[in-house]
N, C-alpha and C positions, 0 to 999 in steps of 0.2 A: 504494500500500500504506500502508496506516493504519501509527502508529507502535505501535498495538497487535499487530498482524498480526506486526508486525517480532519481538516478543516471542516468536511460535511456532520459532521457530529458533532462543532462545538455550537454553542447559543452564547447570543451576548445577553440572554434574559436569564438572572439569578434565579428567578421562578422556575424557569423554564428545566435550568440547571438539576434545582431542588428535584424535579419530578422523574427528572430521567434518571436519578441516580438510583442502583437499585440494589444498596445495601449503605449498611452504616458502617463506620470502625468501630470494635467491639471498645466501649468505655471502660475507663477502668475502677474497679468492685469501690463507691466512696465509704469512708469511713463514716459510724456513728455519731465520732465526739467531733464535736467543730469548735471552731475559737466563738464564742461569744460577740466579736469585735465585729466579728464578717456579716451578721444577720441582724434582724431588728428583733429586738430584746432577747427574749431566751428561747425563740423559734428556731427550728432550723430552716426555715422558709427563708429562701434570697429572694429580696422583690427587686424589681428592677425599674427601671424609667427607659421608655421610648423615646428621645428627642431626635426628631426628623423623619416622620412618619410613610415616605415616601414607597417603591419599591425596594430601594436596599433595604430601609429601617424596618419593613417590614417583615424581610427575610431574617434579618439579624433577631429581630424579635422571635420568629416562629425556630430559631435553632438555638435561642437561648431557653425557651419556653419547652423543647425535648429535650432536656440536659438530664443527667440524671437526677435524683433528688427534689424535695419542692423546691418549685419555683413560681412565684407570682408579677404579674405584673400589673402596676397599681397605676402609674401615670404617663401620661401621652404628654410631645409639644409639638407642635409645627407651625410655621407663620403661615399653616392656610388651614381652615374649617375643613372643605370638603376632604382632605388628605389626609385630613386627619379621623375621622370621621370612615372614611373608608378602608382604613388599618384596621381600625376599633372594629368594623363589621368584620374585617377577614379574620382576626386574631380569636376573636370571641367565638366565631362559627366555629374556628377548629379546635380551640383548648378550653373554652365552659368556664366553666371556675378561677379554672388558670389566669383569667382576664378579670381585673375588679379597679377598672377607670371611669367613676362614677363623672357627675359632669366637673364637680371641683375639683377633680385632680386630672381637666383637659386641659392645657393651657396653650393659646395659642399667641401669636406677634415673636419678636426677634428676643425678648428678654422671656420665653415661655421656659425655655431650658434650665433658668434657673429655679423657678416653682417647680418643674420637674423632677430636678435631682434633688432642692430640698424635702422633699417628700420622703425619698428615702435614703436619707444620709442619718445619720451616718452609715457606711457599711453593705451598701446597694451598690447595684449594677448599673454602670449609664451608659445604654448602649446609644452611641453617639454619630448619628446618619444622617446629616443636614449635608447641605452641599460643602465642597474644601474649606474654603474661605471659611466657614466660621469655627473650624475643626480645635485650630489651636485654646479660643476663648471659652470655647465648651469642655476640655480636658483639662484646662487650667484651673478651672471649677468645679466640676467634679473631686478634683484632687484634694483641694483645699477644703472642700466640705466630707473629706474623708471618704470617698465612692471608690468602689475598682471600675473600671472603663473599657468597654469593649467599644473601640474607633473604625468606625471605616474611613477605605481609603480614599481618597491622596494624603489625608494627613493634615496637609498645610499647602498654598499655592505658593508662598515666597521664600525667599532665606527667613528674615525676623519671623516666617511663623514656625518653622522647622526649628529653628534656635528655642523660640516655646515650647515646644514639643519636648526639646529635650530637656528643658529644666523640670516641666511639669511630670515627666518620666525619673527625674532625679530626686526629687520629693516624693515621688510615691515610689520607689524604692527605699527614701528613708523613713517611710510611714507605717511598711510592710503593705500595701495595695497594690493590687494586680493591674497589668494593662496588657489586652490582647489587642493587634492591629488587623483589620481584614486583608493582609495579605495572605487569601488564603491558600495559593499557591504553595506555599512552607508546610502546610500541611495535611500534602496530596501524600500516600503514600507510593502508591508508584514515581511521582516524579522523585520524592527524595530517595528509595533505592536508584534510581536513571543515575540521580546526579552521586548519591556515595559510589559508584561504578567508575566518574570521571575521577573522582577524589583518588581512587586507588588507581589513577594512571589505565586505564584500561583502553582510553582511545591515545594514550600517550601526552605530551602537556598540550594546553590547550592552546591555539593558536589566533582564531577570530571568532567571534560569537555575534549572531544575526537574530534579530528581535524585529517580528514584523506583527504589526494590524493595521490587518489593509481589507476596509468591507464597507459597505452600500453607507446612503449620506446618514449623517447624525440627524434626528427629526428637530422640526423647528416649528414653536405652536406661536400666531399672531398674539398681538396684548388681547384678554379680555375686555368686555367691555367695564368701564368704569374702576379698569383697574390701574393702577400707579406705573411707573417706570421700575421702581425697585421690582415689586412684586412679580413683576413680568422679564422680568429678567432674574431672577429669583425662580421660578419654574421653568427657565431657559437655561439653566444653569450652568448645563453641556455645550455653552455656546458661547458664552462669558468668559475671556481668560481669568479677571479677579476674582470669578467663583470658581472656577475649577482648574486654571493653573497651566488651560493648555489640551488639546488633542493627546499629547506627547506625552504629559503627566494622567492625565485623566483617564484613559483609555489602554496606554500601552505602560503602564506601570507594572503590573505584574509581571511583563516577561521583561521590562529593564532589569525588574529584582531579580529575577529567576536567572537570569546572563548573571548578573553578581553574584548571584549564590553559585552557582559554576565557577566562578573562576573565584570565588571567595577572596573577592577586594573590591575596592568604592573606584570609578575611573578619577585618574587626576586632572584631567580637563577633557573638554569635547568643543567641535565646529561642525558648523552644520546649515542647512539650509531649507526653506520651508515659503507657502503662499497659498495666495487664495485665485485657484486658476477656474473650478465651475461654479465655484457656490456662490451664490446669488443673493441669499436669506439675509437680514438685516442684523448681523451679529458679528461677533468678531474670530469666527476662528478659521485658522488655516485648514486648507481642504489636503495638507499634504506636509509630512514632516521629515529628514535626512538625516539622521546627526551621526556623527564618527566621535565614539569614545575614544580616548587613548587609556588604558592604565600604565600606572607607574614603569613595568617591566618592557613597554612599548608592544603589546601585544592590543591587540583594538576590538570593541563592538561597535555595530552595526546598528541602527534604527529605523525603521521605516513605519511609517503612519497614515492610511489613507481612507478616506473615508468619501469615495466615489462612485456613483454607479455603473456597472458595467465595465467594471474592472476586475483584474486577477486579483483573485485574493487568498487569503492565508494571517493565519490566526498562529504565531507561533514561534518558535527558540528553533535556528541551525547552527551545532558550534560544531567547528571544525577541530580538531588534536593534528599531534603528529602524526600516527597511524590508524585516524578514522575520523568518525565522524556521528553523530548524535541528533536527532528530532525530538524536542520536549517543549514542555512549559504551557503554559495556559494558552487551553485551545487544542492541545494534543493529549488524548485522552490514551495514547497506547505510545506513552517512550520506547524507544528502540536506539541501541548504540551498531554503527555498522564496521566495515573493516576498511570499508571507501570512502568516497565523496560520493560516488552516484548512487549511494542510498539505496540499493536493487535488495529486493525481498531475499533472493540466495545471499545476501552478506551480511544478515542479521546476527551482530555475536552476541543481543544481550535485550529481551523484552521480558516485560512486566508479569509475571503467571500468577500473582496475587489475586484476590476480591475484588471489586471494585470500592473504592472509597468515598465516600460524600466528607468532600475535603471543608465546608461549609460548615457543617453540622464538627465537625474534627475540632475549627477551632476553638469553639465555645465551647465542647466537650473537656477539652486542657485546660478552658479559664475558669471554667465553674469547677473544676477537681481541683484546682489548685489552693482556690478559695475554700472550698471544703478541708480541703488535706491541708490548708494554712502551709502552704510551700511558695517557694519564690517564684514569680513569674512576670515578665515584664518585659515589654518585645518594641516599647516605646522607640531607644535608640536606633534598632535595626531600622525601624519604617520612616522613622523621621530620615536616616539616611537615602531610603530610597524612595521617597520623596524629593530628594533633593537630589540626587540623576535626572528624574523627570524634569525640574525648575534647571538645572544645569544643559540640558539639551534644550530646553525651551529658550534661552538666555544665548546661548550657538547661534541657535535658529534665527532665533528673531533681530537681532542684532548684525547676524552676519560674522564676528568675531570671535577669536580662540577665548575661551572661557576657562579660567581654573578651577579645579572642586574649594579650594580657599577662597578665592573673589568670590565665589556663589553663595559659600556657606557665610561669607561675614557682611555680606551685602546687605546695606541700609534699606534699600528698595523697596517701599510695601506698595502691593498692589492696589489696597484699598486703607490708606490710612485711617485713621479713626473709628474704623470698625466697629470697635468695641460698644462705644456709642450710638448706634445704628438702632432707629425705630424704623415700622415700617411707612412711614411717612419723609422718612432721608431722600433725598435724592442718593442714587449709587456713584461710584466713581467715574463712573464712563456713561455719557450721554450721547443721545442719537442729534444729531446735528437738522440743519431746515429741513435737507431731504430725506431724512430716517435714518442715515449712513451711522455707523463706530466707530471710532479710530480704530485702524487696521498696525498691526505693526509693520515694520519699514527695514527690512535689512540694510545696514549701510547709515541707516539713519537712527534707529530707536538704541535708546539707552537703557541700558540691566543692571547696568552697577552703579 
């Protein structure tokens, strides 16, 4: 099977994911006694908070909600009614009891997340699925109100939010709180035998590593009626660089990370290049992204990003070794290591004969055992890292010029300053001009650092 073939059985719908997968990884047996700290009062019930009620938040919710052990979840936020609201029906239809978010502990607008998580802090779960952009102010909080945090990804759109990320990941290791990130890639079990295979030199060292998502356009929904610029851009959010950080970060994150967990190092800088050659839609993002890693050893990956109709596509990891050659990572659901480059089914030395795993459901299953078993767990730094490959290649791109992982990581540059303070009545950072247009970014000419 060609590594394009392999592309016919991935979905980019989390739901979609959920359904098809058709077994779980066996949990492991939790203990009785739990710390007192980790639950509200002397229950062993972990409740949790929803903020960002979306299709991710949704998923993240329905795979914390089969964890082993009780689990309850008590309160919802989203800056929109209907989405929120329609989590509440999907969650309720399928877990009963499991769901007790009466209407006073719905909270909706940009400050709902903190009625959220005060609900059950101390010692609750905030599983935290609003768009990027607000990821850092949301885990910052949580933390401080004493929560463990299950974050999805990108994490953060800029340098200053990844710098948050990691302090708010340094306090809650000195707090004993857990933080799992949805890269849930890390915890495919076939991919991570694939890649302990590269680890023991098996295709030889590695040489160049190829990260591609390349598939039909990103949807794009007109303003409602009567509804604001934020808000509308706020449910566009895939389309917004200050919300989500980029095509490059938002989308192809997983198999950036998945190239670094291969070759187990951060790249020291990348160039690159990127534009908007058919999209049309009144938004800001590139229809097309390039970037060339270097790491430190001068061995390089590859990135490609396209989001076009009627175009080749492929959803996935090719690294090359010295004496072969490898198809993994998000989007390729049967890793295979070969003894070539041309990938031919007779030169198979090394595929997956395991179960299948529901990598989704895996990583809650770690967060919630960990919390029960009062063990260390905290995955904050790894993703703020590779978040900031994503902001590193976007920063290539968009500018046009060699980028360091140092300039990236120490860069003042906030996308959306002021953030923090954001009602839904703000104007956002980026306004549509007479004729509806965004500023596009300008290689040659836009500033990253």
């Amino acid at each position: 099977m060609s590594a394009q073939q392999d592309n016919q059985e991935f979905s980019t719908s989390r739901r979609e994911f959920l359904r098809q997968s058709s077994s779980v990884l066996a949990g492991t047996t939790l203990a009785n006694a739990v710390n007192v700290r980790a639950f509200a009062g002397e229950s062993n019930t972990i409740q949790i908070a929803l903020v960002g009620c979306g299709g991710r938040g949704t998923g993240a919710a329905e795979n914390a909600l089969s964890t082993e052990g009780p689990v309850k979840l008590v309160a919802m936020a989203d800056a929109f009614e209907d989405r929120l609201q329609a989590s509440l029906r999907s969650l309720a239809g399928k877990f009963g009891k499991q769901v007790d978010v009466p209407k006073d502990r719905q909270f909706l607008g940009l400050d709902g997340f903190k009625k959220a998580i005060d609900v059950i802090a101390p010692g609750g779960v905030a599983l935290l699925a609003t768009p990027p952009a607000f990821r850092p102010i949301h885990v910052e909080y949580a933390v401080a109100k004493d929560c463990h945090v299950f974050m999805e990804k990108a994490f953060a759109v800029d340098a200053p939010g990844v710098r948050r990320i990691l302090k708010a990941g340094q306090e809650a290791k000195k707090n004993n709180l857990k933080i799992a990130g949805g890269l849930m890639s890390r915890h495919s079990k076939p991919l991570a035998e694939a890649i302990d295979q590269l680890h023991q030199g098996r295709i030889g060292n590695l040489i160049t590593l190829w990260a591609y998502r390349e598939h039909g356009v990103v949807p794009f929904s007109n303003k409602r009626a009567g509804e604001n610029e934020l808000a509308h851009q706020i449910r566009n959010f895939h389309c917004f660089t200050w919300l989500n950080g980029s095509f490059l970060l938002d989308w192809l994150i997983h198999n950036l990370d998945v190239c670094c967990w291969c070759k187990d190092a951060w790249p020291a800088e990348a160039q690159g290049q990127g534009g908007r050659q058919t999209r049309t839609n009144p938004d800001q993002l590139f229809d097309h992204y390039a970037v060339e890693y270097h790491f430190a050893d001068g061995t390089r990956l590859f990135a490609q990003g396209r989001h076009i109709d009627n175009c080749w596509g492929f959803f996935g990891d090719i690294i090359h070794g010295a004496r072969g050659s490898a198809v993994l990572g998000e989007g390729v659901s049967n890793p295979r290591l070969f003894k070539g480059y041309a990938q031919k089914p007779e030169d198979v030395i090394w595929q997956y004969k395991g179960p299948p795993c529901n990598q989704y459901q895996v990583e809650h299953d770690l967060l919630f055992d960990a919390i029960r078993q009062d063990r260390p767990y905290n995955e904050s730094e790894r993703c703020a890292y590779a978040a900031l490959v994503g902001i590193l290649g976007r920063m290539a791109a968009e500018s046009g010029q060699l980028v360091k992982w140092n300039e990236a990581l120490t860069s003042n540059l906030e996308l959306a300053p002021g953030l923090d303070n954001y009602t839904m009545t703000s104007n956002p950072p980026v306004m549509p001009d007479s004729k509806g247009n965004y500023p596009i970014a300008m290689p040659g000419a836009t500033k990253v650092l």
